[in-house]
C-alpha positions in Angstrom: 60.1 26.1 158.3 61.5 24.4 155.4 59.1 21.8 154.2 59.0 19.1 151.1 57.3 21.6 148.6 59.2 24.4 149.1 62.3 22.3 148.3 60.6 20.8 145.2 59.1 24.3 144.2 62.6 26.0 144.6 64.5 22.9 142.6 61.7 23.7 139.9 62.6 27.1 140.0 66.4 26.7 139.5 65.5 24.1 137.2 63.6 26.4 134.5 66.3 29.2 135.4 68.8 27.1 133.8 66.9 26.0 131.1 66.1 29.3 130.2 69.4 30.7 130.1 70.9 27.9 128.4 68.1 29.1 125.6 69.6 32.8 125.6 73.0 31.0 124.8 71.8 29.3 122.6 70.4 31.8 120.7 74.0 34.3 120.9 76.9 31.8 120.9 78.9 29.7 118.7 79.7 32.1 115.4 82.7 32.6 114.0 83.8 33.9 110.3 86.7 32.5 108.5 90.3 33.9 108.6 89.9 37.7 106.7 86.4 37.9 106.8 85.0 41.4 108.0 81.4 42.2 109.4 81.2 46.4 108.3 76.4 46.4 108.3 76.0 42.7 109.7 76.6 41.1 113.0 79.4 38.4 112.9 75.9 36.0 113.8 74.2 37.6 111.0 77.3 36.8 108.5 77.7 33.9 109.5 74.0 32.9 108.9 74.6 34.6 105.5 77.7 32.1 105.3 76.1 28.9 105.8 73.4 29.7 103.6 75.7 30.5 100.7 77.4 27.3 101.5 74.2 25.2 101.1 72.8 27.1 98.1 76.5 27.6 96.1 78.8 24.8 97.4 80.9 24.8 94.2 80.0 21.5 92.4 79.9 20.6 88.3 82.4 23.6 87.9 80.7 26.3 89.6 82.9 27.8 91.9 81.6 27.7 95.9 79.7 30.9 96.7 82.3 30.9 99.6 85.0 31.3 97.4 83.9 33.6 95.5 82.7 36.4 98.4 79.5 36.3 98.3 78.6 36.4 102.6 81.0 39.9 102.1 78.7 41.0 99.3 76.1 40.6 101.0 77.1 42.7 103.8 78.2 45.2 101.5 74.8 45.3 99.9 73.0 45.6 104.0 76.0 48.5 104.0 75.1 50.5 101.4 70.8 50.0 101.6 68.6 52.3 103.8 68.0 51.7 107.4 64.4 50.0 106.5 65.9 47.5 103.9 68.7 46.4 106.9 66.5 46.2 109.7 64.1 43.6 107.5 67.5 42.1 106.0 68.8 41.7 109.5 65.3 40.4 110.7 65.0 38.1 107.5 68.5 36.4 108.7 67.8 36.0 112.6 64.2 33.9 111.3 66.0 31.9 109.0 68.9 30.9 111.7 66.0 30.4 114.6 63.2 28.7 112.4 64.4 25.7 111.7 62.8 24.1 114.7 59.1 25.3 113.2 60.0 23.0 109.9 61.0 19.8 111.9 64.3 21.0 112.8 66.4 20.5 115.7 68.8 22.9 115.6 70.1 26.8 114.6 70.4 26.9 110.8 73.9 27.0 111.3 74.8 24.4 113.2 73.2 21.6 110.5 75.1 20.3 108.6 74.9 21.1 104.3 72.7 18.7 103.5 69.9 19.5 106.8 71.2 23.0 105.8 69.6 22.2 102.5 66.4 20.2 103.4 65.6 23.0 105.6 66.0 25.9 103.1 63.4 23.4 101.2 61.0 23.1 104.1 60.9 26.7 105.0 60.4 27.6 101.0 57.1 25.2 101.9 56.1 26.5 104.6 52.7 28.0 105.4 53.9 30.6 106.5 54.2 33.3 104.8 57.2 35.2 106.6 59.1 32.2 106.3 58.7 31.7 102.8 59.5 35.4 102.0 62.5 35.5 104.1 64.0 32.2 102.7 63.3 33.4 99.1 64.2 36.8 99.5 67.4 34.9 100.9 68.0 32.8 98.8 67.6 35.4 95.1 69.8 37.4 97.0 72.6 34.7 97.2 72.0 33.6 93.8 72.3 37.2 92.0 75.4 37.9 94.6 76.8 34.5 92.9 76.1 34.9 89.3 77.0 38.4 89.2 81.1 37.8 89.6 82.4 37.0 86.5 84.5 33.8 87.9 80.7 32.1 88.2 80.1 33.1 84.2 81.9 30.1 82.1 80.3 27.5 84.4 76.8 28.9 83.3 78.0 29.5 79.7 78.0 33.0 79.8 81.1 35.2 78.2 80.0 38.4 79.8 78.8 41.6 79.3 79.5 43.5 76.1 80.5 47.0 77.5 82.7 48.1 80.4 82.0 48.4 83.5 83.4 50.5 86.2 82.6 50.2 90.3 80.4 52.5 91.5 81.6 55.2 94.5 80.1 53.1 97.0 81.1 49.6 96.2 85.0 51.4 96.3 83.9 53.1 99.9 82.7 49.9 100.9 85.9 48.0 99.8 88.1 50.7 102.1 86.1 49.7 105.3 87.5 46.0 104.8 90.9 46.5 104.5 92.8 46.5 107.2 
């Protein structure tokens, strides 16, 4: 017999079924990389997290160019390419935290779906955090973006630098790497 609480109870039921599967969507949909861009070590999610992060740290003002522009999200992935299964598995794990934390720093929303200037303030919030995998992450993060960034030589005259003074040839695995994105 089919009485009042069962009804409720099994409305509940479908109710929190929903809810949690639109949390595993939410967690797995929604990420796309630009025209050209190829994932080779990272996920298209975890590139893309790497993308909007770039975006907010290097956005090309005061004659910087963007971070965008200049590669960095591919460099990136290069450098999760070319590193030992250890340093990608905490590189991988480092980028999932940072796109799913924002809601333990007052944020409503995956890291990249804010928009640059949330983007920004919550870069800032988890760098304050108390806790301390969310503040390694985020820095570990964000030095990586920064050397990926000041490294190319287009970045150099808008920091004032001319350069080093001896050449400089690409190492066998940055020229392997470079094969694996052509297509």
């Amino acid at each position: 017999m089919t009485t009042r609480r069962k009804v409720l109870l099994g409305g509940f039921g479908a109710g929190v079924f929903v809810a949690a599967a639109s949390g595993f969507a939410w967690l797995s949909v929604g990420y796309s990389l630009p025209p050209g861009t190829v994932a080779v070590a990272l996920s298209e999610k975890e590139l893309a997290v790497v993308g909007a992060l770039t975006e907010a740290l290097v956005a090309g003002e005061d004659g910087m160019p963007s971070g965008l522009a200049l590669g960095v999200p591919q460099r990136v992935d290069e450098e999760v390419w070319a590193a030992s299964p250890a340093i990608q598995s905490d590189l991988k794990a480092a980028l999932l935290l940072l796109e799913h934390a924002p809601p333990l720093v007052g944020f409503a929303s995956r890291f990249t779906h804010l928009d640059i200037e949330a983007r920004r303030a919550c870069l800032r919030a988890m760098l304050a955090a108390d806790k301390e995998v969310l503040v390694e992450a985020a820095t570990a993060l964000k030095q990586m973006i920064h050397l990926f960034t000041y490294a190319r030589d287009e970045a150099w005259p808008a920091i004032g630098y001319d350069g080093p003074r001896v050449g400089r040839a690409l190492p066998e695995s940055a020229r392997a790497y470079a094969a694996l994105t052509k297509r």
